[in-house]
PARO-926051 format. One record per residue (C-alpha): residue number from 1; x, y, z; residue in one letter. Coordinates in Angstrom, 2 decimals, padded with zeros to 5 digits. Example, Ala and Ser with C-alpha at 12.3 -4.5 7.8 and 13.67 -1.06 7.14 Angstrom:
<atoms>
+-----+---------+---------+---------+---+
|   k |      c1 |      c2 |      c3 | r |
+-----+---------+---------+---------+---+
|   1 |  012.30 | -004.50 |  007.80 | A |
|   2 |  013.67 | -001.06 |  007.14 | S |
+-----+---------+---------+---------+---+
</atoms>
This chain:
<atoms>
+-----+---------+---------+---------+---+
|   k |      c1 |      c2 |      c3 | r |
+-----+---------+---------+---------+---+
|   1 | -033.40 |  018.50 |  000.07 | X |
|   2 | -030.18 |  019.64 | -001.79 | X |
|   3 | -027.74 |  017.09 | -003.09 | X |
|   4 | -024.18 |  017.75 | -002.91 | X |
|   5 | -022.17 |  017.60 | -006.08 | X |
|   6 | -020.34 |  014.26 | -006.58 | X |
|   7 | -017.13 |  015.98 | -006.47 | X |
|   8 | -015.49 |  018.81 | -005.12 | X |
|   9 | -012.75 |  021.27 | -006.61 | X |
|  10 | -009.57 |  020.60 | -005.09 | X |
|  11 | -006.96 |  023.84 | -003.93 | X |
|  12 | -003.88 |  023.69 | -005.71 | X |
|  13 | -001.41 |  022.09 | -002.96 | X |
|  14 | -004.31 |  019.24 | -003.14 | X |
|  15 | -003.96 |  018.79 | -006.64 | X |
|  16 | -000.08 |  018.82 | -006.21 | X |
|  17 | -000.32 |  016.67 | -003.28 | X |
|  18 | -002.88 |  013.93 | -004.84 | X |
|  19 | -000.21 |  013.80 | -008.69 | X |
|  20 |  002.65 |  013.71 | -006.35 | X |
|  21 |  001.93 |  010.16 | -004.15 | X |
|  22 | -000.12 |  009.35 | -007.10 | X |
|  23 |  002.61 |  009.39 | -009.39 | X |
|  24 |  005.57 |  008.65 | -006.78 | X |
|  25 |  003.91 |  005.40 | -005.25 | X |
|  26 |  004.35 |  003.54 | -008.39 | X |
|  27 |  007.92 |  004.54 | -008.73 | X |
|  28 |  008.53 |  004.08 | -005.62 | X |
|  29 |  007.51 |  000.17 | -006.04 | X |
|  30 |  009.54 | -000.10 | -008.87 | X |
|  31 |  012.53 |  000.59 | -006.99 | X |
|  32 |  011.96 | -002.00 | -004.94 | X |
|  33 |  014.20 | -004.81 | -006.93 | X |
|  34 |  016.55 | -002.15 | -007.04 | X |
|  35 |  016.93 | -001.87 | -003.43 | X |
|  36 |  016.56 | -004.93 | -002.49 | X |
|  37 |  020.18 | -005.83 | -004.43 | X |
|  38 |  021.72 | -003.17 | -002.91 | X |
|  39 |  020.92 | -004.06 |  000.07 | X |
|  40 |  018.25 | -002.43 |  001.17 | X |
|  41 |  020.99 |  000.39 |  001.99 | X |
|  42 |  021.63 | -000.55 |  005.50 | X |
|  43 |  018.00 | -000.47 |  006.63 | X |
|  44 |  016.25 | -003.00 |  008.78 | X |
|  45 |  013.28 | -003.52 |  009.93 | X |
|  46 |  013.02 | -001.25 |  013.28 | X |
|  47 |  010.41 | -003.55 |  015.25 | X |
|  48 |  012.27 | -006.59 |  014.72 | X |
|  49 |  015.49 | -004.56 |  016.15 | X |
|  50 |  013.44 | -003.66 |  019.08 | X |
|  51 |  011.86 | -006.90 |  019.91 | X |
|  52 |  013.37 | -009.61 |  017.76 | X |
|  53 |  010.26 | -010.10 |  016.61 | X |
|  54 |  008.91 | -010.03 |  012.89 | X |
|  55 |  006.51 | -006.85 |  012.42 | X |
|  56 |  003.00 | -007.56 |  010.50 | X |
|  57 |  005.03 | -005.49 |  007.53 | X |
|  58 |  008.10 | -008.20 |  007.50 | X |
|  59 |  008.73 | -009.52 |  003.80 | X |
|  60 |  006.58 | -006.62 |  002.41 | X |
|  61 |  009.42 | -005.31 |  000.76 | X |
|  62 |  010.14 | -008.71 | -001.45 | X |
|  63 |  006.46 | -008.98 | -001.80 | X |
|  64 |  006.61 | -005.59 | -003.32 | X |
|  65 |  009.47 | -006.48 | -005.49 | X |
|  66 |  008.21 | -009.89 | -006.51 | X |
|  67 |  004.90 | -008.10 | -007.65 | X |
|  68 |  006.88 | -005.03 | -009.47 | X |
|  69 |  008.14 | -008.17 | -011.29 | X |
|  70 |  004.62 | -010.29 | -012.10 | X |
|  71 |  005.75 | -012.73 | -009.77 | X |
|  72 |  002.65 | -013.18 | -007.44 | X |
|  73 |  003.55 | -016.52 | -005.75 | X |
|  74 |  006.69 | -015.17 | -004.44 | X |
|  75 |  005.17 | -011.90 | -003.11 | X |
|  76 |  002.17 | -014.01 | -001.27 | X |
|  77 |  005.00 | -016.34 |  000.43 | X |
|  78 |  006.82 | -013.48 |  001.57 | X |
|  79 |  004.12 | -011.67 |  003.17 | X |
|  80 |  000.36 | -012.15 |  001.79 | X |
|  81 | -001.04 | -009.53 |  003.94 | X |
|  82 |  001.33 | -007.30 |  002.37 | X |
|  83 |  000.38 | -008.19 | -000.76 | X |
|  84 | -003.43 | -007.13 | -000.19 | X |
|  85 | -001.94 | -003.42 |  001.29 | X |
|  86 | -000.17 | -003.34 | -001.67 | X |
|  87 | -002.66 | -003.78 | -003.95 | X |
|  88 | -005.19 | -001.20 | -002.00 | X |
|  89 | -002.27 |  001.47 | -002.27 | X |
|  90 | -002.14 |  000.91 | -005.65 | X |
|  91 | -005.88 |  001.70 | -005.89 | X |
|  92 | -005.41 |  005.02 | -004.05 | X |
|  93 | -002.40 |  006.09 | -006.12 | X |
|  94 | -004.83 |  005.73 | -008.69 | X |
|  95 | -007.65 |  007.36 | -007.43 | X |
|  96 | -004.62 |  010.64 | -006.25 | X |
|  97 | -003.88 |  010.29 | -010.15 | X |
|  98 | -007.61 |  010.58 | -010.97 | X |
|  99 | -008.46 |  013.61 | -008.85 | X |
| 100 | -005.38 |  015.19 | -009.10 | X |
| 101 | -005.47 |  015.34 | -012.82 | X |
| 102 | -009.67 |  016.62 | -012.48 | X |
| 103 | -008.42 |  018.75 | -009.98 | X |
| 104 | -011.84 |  017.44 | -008.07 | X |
| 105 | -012.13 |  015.05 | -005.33 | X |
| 106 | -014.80 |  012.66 | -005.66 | X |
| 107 | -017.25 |  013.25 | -002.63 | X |
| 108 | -018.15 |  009.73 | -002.85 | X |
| 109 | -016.67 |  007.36 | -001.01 | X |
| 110 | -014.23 |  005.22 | -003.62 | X |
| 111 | -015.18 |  001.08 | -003.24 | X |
| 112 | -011.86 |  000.63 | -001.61 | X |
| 113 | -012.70 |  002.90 |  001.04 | X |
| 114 | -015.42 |  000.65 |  001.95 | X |
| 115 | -014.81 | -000.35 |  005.98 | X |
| 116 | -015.17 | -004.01 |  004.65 | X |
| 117 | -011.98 | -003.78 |  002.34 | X |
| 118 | -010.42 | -001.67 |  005.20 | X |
| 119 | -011.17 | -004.91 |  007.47 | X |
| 120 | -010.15 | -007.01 |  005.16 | X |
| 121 | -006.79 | -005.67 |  004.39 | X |
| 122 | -006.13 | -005.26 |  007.95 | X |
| 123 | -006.95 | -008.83 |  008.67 | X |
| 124 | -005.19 | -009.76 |  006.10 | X |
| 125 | -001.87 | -007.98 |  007.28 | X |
| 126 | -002.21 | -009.05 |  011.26 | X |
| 127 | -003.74 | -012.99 |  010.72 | X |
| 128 | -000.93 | -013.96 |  009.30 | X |
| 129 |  001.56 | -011.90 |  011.31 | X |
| 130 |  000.02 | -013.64 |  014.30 | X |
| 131 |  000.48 | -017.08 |  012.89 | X |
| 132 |  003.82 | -016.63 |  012.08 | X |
| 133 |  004.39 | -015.06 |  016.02 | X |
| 134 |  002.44 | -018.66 |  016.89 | X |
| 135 |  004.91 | -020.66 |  015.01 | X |
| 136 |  002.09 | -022.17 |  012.49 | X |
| 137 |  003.34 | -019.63 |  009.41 | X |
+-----+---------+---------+---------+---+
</atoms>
C-alpha cells in the first residue's frame, strides 16, 4: 500500500490564486470601517430588498468591522453567526497564504475543514437568522 504525499505541488495560477484571496481577504476586512462611514456606497442588502426580510448574512458587515477593530461584543450583537464565518474565512485565508507561499497544497484535510466546524458555522449563521425571523432575536 502506497501513501500519498501530504502535499501536493500547486500550478502556478493556484499559487497566484491561493496569495491572492489569501492576502486580499484580510484587506478586504479592513476596509470594512471604511465602508461602513461611507456608506456602504449605496449598497444594500439584496434579500432584504426582495423580501423585506433580514438575510442570515444581515449585520455581518458591522460584525466584520467591529472585529477589524477588537471589538468582539459589538460584532456578536450584530450578527454572531457572522462572526463564526468570519473567523473560519480567516482560517482559510491563512491556510491560501500557507500553500500559496509552499506552492503545495496540503492533501490533508485542514481541522477547519472538518464537516463538524462546517456544521457548526452553518448553524451558527441560520439559528440565529431564524430567531430573529421568529421575533425571539
Amino acid at each position: 500500500m502506497t501513501r500519498s504525499p501530504a502535499w501536493q505541488p500547486l500550478d502556478g495560477n493556484a499559487r497566484r490564486l491561493r496569495l491572492a484571496f489569501g492576502l486580499g481577504w484580510p484587506l478586504a476586512m479592513a476596509a470594512t470601517p471604511w465602508w461602513l462611514g461611507q456608506g456602504g456606497l449605496g449598497l444594500g442588502c439584496g434579500f432584504r430588498a426582495l423580501t423585506g426580510m433580514p438575510c442570515p448574512l444581515c449585520g455581518g458587515t458591522h460584525a466584520c468591522a467591529a472585529l477589524v477593530q477588537g471589538d468582539w461584543a459589538a460584532a456578536w450583537a450584530a450578527n454572531p453567526g457572522a462572526v463564526l464565518l468570519l473567523v473560519w474565512l480567516v482560517l482559510l485565508a491563512g491556510q491560501a497564504v500557507v500553500e500559496g507561499t509552499l506552492g503545495h497544497r496540503r492533501t490533508v484535510r485542514w481541522p477547519w475543514w472538518h464537516p463538524a466546524v462546517l456544521v457548526a458555522v452553518g448553524g451558527g449563521l441560520l439559528l440565529p437568522w431564524l430567531l430573529r425571523l421568529a421575533g425571539l432575536g
